[in-house]
N, C-alpha and C positions, 0 to 999 in steps of 0.2 A: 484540293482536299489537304487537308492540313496532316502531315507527317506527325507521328510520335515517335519521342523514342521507345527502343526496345526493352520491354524489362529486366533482362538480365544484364543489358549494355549499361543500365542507368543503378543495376545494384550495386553497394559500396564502393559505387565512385567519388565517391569525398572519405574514404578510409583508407587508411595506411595499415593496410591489413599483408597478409604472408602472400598475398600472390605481388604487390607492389613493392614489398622486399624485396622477394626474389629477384625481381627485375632490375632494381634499383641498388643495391647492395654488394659489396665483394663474396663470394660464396663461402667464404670463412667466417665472415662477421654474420651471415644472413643465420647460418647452421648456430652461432654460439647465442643470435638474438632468441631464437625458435626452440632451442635447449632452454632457454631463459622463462621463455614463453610458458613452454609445456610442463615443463619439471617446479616451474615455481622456482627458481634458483635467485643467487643475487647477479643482477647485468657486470657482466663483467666491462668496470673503468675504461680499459685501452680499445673497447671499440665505439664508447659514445659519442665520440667527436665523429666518428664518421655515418653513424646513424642517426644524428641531428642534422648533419650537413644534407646527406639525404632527406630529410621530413621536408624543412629547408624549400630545396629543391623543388619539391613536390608539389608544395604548400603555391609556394610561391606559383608555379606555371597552372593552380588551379584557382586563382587572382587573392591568395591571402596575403597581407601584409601585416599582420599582428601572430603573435602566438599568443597561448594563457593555460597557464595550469588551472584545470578544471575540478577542482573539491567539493565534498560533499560533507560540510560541518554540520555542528550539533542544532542547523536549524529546520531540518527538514527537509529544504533546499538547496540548492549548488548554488555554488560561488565562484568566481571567476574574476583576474582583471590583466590585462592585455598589454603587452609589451611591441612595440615594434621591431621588425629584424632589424629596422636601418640600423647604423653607423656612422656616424661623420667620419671624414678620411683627413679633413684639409683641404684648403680652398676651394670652401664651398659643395663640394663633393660627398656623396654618401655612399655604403655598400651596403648592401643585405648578411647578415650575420647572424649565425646560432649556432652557437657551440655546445658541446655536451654537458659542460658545466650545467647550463642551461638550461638543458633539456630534463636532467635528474633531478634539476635542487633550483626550487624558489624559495622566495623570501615576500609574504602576502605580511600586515599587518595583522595578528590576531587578536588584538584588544578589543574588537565589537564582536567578534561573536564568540556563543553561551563557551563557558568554560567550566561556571557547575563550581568555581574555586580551584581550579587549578592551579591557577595564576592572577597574581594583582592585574587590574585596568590597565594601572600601568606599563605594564609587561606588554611590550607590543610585538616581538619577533616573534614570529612562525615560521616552520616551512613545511613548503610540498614536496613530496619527493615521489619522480615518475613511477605506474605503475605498466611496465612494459605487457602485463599477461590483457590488459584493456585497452585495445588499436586506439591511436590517435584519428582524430577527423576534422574533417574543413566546414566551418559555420559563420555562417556570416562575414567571412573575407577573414577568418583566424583560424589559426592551427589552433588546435582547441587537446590539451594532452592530459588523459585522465589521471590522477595524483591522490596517492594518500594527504594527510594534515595532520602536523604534530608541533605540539609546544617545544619553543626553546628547551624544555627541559626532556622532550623526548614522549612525553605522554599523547596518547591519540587525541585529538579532537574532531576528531571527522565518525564515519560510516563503513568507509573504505578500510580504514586501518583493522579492525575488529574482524570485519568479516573473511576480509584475506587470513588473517590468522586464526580464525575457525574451519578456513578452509584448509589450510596449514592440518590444523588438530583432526578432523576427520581422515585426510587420507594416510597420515602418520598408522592411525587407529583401525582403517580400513583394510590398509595392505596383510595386517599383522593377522586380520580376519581371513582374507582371500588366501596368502601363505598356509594356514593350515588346512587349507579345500587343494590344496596342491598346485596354487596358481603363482606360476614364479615368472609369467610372461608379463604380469603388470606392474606397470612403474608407478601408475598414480592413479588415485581413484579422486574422482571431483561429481559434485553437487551442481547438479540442472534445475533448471529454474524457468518456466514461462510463465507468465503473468499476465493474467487477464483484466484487461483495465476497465471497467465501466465510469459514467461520463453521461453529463447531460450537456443538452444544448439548447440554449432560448434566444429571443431575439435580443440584438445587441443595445435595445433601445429599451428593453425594459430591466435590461441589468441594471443599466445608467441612472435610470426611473428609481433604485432601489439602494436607499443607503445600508440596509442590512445586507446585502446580496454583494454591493461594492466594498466596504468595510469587512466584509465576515465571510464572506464564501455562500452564504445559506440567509434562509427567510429567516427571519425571526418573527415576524407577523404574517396573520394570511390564514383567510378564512375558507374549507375544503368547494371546490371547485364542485358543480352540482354531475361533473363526470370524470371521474381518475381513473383508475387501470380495473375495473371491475367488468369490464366487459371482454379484458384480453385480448382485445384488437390489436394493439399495439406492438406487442412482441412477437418477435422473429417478421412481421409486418415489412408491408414495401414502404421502402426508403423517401424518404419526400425530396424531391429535386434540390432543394439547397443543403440538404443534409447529405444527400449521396454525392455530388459536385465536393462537397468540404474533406468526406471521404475519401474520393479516389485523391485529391490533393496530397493528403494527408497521408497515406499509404505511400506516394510518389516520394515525398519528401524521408517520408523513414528508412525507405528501399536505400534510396541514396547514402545512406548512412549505416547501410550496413544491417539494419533491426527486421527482420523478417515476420510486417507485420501480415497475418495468415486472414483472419478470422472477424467478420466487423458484422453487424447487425442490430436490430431495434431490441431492446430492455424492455423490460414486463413495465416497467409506469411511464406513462405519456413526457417525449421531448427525451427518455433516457437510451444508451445504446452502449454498444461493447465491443473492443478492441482485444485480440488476441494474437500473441505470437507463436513461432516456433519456439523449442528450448534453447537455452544458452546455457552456458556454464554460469556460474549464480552470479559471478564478480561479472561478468559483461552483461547479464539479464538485467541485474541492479543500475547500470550505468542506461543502459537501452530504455527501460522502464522509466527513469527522469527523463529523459530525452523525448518521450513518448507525449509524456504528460507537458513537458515546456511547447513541445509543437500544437500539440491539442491546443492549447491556450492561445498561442502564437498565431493559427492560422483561422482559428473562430473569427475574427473582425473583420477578414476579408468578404467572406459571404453572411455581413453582418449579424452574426448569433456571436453568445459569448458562450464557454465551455464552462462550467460547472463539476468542480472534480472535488466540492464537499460529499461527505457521506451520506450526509441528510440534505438538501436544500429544500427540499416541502416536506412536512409534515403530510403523514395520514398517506403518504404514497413509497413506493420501493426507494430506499436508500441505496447508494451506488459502495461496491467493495472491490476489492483486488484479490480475486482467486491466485493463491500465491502455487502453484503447482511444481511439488519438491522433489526429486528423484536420484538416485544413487548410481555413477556406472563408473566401469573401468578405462584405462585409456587407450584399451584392445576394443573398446565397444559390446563391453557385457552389461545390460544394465540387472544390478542385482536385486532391485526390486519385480523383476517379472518373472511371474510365479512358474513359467513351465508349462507344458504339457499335462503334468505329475504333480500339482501345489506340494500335494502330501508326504510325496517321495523326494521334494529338491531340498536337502538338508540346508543347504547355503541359504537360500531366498528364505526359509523357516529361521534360521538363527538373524536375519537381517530383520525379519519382520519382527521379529520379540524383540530386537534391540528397538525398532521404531518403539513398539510400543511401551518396551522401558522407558526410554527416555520420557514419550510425552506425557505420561504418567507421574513420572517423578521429577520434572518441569515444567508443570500445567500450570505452575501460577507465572513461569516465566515467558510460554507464549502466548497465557493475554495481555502480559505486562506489553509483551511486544505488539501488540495491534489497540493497548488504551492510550486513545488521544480524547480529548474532548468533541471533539467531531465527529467519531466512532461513537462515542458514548452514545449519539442520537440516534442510532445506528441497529448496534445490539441489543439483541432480545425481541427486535421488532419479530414482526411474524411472516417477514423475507431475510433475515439474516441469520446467522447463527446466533444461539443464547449466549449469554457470558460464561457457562461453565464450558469447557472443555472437554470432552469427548472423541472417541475413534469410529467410526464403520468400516467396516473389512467388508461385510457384502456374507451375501446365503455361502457362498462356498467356505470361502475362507474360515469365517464363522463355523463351518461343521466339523474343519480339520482342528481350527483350535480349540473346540471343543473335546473334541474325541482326544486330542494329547493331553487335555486337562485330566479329563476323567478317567483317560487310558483306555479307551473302547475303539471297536475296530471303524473305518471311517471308509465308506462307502463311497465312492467318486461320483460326483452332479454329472451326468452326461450334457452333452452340450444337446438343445435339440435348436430341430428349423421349423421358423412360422411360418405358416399360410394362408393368406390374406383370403384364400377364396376364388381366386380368376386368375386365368390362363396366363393373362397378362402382364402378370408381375410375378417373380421367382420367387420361391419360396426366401427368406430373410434367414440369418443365423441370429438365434438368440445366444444372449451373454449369461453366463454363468449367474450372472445375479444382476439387480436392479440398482438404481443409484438413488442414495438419500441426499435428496437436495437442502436438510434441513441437520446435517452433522457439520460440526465447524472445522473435525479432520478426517476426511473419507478417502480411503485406498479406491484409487480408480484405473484399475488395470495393472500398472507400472509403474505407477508415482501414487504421491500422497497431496490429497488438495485441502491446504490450509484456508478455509476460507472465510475468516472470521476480517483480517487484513481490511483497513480502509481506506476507499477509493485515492486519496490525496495524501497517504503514506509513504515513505520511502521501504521498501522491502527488506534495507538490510537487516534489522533487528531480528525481523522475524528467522529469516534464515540462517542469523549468527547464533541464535537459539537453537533452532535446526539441527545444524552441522555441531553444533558443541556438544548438546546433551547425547545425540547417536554416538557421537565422536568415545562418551563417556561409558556406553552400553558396550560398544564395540572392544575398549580396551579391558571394561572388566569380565567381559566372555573371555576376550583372548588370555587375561592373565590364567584362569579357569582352563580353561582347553590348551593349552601350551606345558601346563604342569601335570598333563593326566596323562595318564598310563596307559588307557583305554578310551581313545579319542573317541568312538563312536557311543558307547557308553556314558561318558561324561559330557558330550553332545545334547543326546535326547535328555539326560536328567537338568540340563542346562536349561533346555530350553523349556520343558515341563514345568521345572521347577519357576523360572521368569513371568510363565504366564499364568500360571496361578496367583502367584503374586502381585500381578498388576491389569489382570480380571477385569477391575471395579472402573477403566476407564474407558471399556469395551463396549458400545450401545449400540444398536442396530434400528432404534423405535425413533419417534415423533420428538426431536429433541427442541421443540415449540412448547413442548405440554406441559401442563402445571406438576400433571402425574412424576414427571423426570426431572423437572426442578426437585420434588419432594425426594427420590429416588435419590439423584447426587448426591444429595445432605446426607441422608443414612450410608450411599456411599464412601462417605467421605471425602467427597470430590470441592475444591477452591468454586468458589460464584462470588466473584467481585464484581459485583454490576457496576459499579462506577470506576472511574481512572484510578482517581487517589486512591481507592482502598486497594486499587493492584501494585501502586506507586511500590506504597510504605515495605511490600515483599522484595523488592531488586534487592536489596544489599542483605537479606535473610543470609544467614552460616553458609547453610547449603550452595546457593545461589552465587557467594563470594566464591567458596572451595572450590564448584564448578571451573570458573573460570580459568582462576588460578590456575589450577592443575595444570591448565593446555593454554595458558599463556595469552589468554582471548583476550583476556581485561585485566588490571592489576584492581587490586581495591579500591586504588585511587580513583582508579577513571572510572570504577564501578558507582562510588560513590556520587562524584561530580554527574553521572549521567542522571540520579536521581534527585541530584537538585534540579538539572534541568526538566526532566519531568513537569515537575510542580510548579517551576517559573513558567516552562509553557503553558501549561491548564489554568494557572491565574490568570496570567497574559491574555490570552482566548477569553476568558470568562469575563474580566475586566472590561475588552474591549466591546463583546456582544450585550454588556449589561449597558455600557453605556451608550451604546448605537438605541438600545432600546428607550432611554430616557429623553435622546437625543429626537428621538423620530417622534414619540408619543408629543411631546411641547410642540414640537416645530412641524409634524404633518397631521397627524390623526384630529389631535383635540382642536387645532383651528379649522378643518376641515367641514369635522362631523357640528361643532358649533357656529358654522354661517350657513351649512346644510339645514339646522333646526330652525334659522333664523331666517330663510329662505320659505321652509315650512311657515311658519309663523306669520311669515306677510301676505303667503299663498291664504293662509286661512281668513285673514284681517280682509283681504280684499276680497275673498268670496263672498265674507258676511255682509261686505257695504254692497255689492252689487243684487243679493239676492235676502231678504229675509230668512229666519231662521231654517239656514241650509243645515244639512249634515255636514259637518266636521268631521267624522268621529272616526276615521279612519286617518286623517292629518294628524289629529291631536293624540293617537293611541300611540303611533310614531315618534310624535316628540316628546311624549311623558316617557316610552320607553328609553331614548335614545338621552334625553339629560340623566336621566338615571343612571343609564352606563356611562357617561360624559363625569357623573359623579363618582362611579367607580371605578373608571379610570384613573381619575386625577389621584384617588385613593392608593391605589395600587400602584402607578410611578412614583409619590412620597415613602410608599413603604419598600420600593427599591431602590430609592436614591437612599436611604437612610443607608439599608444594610451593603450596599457598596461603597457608600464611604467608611462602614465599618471595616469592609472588605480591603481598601485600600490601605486603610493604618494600619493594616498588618506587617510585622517588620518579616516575618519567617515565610517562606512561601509553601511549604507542608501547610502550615496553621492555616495562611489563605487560602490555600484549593481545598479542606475540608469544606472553610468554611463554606467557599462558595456552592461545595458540592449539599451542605446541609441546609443551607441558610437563603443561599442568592437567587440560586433556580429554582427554588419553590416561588419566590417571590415574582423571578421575571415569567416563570410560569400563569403567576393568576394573573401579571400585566397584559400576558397575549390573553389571556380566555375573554378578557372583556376588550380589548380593542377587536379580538376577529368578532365578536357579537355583535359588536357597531357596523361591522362591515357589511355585516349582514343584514342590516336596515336603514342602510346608505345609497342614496342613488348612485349608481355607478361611475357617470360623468362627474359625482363628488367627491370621490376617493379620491385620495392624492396618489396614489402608487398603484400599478399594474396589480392585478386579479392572481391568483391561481392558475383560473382558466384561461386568462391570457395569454399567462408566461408559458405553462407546458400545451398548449394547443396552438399557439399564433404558428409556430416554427412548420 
């Protein structure tokens, strides 16, 4: 019988985490890394030489022979490139070497990736410099060392840089809060973060089969499957043996590394499923969270499926997102979003809640900006996702305290009660104070707040540096408020009465799918940027610049540069799926479905010679339909090859992504309606590319 290992013997063993310290470290250097760690501080110089020598060490006796500063630039994805420890010594001789120089500060080339204008082409120095509060780990035979990214001239160009210093600005903003509730035992307040990954999986052979699926992430063609998720079999459903085999893998290899993956199960659309962790602090959730997604991908082709981590990959069925799940605690272990015993009576958890919901009020155009890509865009509004406007749920309790402090009425406590299912056999269950809207894109659940608009193939940091910055900004102007009053408790409730009257209008508890609350927002006055670009053109708004500023998250500059890269990305993307589409219709569909007809066509010729006036009339209704769409097709790929060459001579890439967003995908729009209509009167064995029903059933 084959031995496994044990699961806690095989957790973060490829991490250079505080229990590996401790063991490995001098007790002086281990307490000033750990202070380093906790406090956010700068690593103190005179002990990196000797906690490099140690990684070093470590790395090496767990078989790595490379190290690599691991960043996260302006492309969505990490980056990475590998140095050896060797050494030549002299005749012929090598050593293993890593010094602390080393270990703090690389030097990558940063002329290929986005910089938005930062910097000329030209301009090729970068560097990384360590981020000690995010354990190093062992991949692939390299010590792999997580690192901000910043220009020669100092300006971020990474993920990493921005968020650390929004996490920076939250707890600055936070303590100043807890300090006047009488809390003098806490040193630092930090942002948790678990993220729920959804993820599809098909077989690996009709990825291959699919040059939109290979090139783009997602279908671009494909006509609906005559069975998708309408029967709800599928979710929370038993696992299919190469899917659960891929699973426990996958789990094995994360444990290893430290990410505490919890929670896995079957997604409401066929071939989809979902991946959940414990929390983390948001700068290690962020790093775990790519790691998550590189493995997914990573370990798909061994039990031959590929992973799928667009938002949309079929039409007409559930798009996949990243429930970004946000929460607030102290470094004594209070978390200050959980409401108590008392909601009504915990002053503190009442002024942190008004602050949430100041902020997302008065940066609701900056956390859709943080979840619009063009892949999301396929995403939202659907009637499994959240809509593009932005909203909050607190839930029936919550809702009746914020109420009654609006109005100033007295507020009666929800008792908790217990259900009973009816028979002996099962104890009665505790009901929750309230029910969960699975259709608000920000709903208070419990303890945290779930941003769930986020998608699937996202990187989380934006969202969160939104997050943490705009709380960061509620937080500090209560406290300026409550620090100059005379009468704390007084100027308290009028604080907080006062906040939530005023920001009311982004409070919804209803169907936020319905037309009725699309029509509602507007008279609200609530942001609906249903598409990317029209969220773009808001990032560098007065407001949104002074945000930053103030707490140091972003300078103007790098505010700016990220919304060129916006718009370069959403072109880029759009560019390349228009042209997969002209690329596939010439070279798969149209020769396809025209030797199909032509096939038809001889079937018919030789029926006529072998039998006198037979019936046709079923052959021939086939091929007068099918040249007709043969002709609308051709129609429809002319009329987007035109306007993406339009699309290409654009010099400004704002101008491009409107365009594309006005102009391109209506066009590649009417090119799919008429090749999936052929599809659909195509003999199967004559398609050139996997099914629908295929792709999400074969698995």
């Amino acid at each position: 019988m084959e031995m496994r290992e044990r699961i806690p013997d095989i957790f973060a063993s490829r991490v250079f985490n505080e229990d590996v310290m401790r063991e490995r470290l001098p007790k002086e250097v281990y307490k000033s890394l750990l202070n380093t760690i906790a406090m956010g501080k700068e690593i103190d110089a005179g002990i990196a030489d000797i906690v490099a020598s140690a990684m070093k060490d470590w790395a090496i006796e767990h078989g790595a022979t490379h190290f690599t500063h691991w960043f996260q630039p302006l492309t969505g994805v990490t980056a990475e490139k590998h140095d050896a420890f060797l050494t030549p010594v002299g005749g012929g001789k090598a050593i293993m070497e890593f010094s602390g120089k080393e270990l703090i500060k690389g030097e990558p080339d940063a002329s290929s990736f986005p910089s938005g204008g930062l910097r000329a082409t030209f301009e090729a120095r970068g560097y990384t410099a360590w981020d000690p509060a995010s354990y190093a780990f062992i991949k692939d035979g390299s010590l792999y060392i997580p690192t901000a990214f910043c220009s020669y001239g100092g300006e971020a160009l990474d993920t990493k840089t921005p968020l650390l210093r929004s996490m920076d600005a939250i707890n600055e903003a936070g303590l100043r809060i807890v300090r006047l509730f009488g809390d003098t035992a806490t040193e630092r307040i930090v942002t948790t973060v678990g993220a729920e990954q959804e993820y599809f999986l098909i077989d690996e052979a009709d990825f291959k089969a699919r040059r939109d699926l290979f090139y783009c992430g997602r279908t671009l063609f494909g006509a609906p499957a005559v069975k998708g998720q309408e029967l709800e079999d599928h979710y929370f459903g038993a696992l299919p043996a190469r899917v659960s085999a891929y699973m426990q893998e996958l789990d094995r290899e994360l444990w290893k590394l430290g990410i505490s993956a919890k929670t896995k199960h079957n997604e409401a659309a066929p071939a989809q499923h979902e991946l959940a962790p414990i929390f983390s602090t948001t700068n290690i959730a962020t790093d775990q969270n790519l790691l998550t997604m590189e493995y997914m991908k990573k370990l798909a082709p061994k039990y031959g499926m590929a992973c799928l981590l667009a938002e949309k990959p079929f039409d007409g069925i559930n798009g996949s997102g990243k429930h970004n799940n946000w929460s607030l605690s102290t470094d004594t272990g209070v978390n200050l979003l959980k409401p108590g015993k008392i909601p009504a009576e915990n002053k503190q958890f009442l002024l942190v809640l008004t602050a949430v919901i100041k902020a997302v009020d008065e940066y609701q155009d900056l956390l859709r900006i943080s979840a619009a890509t063009a892949g999301n865009d396929c995403r939202l509004g659907g009637n499994e996702a959240p809509p593009a406007i932005i909203s909050i749920f607190l839930g029936d309790e919550l809702d009746m305290i914020v109420n009654s402090i609006i109005e100033g009425s007295e507020y009666s406590k929800k008792t908790t009660k217990y259900m009973s299912l009816g028979t002996h056999a099962i104890p009665s269950i505790r009901r929750d104070t309230t029910d969960r809207n699975r259709t608000s894109p920000f709903a208070f659940t419990g303890n945290k707040f779930e941003f769930r608009m986020v998608g699937s193939s996202q990187n989380i940091a934006l969202s969160n540096i939104v997050l943490n910055t705009a709380v960061a900004k509620s937080f500090s102007d209560f406290a300026d408020v409550l620090e100059a009053a005379d009468d704390f408790d007084s100027a308290l409730d009028k604080l907080i009465s006062e906040n939530l009257k005023a920001h009311r209008r982004i409070l919804f508890a209803g169907n936020s799918y319905s037309k009725e609350w699309e029509e509602e927002a507007e008279r609200r006055g609530l942001s609906n940027f249903k598409c990317s670009p029209e969220a773009y053109e808001h990032f560098t708004d007065e407001k949104n610049i002074a945000l930053f500023e103030k707490f140091g998250v972003m300078s103007e500059t790098e505010m700016r540069s990220r919304r060129e890269i916006f718009f370069e990305s959403y072109r880029k993307i759009k560019s390349i799926e228009a042209k997969t589409m002209l690329e596939m219709t010439v070279r798969d569909f149209i020769p396809a479905v025209s030797k199909y007809i032509s096939e038809l066509c001889e079937g018919v010729n030789a029926k006529r010679s072998a039998i006198k006036n037979i019936d046709c009339h079923c052959e021939e209704a086939i091929i007068e339909s099918l040249s007709a769409l043969l002709s609308k097709t051709f129609t429809a790929h002319s009329e987007l090859e035109r306007v993406q060459n339009t699309a290409a001579g654009k010099k400004c890439d704002e101008e491009a992504a409107l365009y594309y967003m006005n102009s391109v995908i209506p066009k590649m729009d009417a090119l799919r309606r008429a090749v999936d209509k052929m599809e659909t009167l195509t003999a199967r064995d004559a398609w050139p590319v996997p099914s629908y029903g295929d792709m999400t059933f074969r698995i």
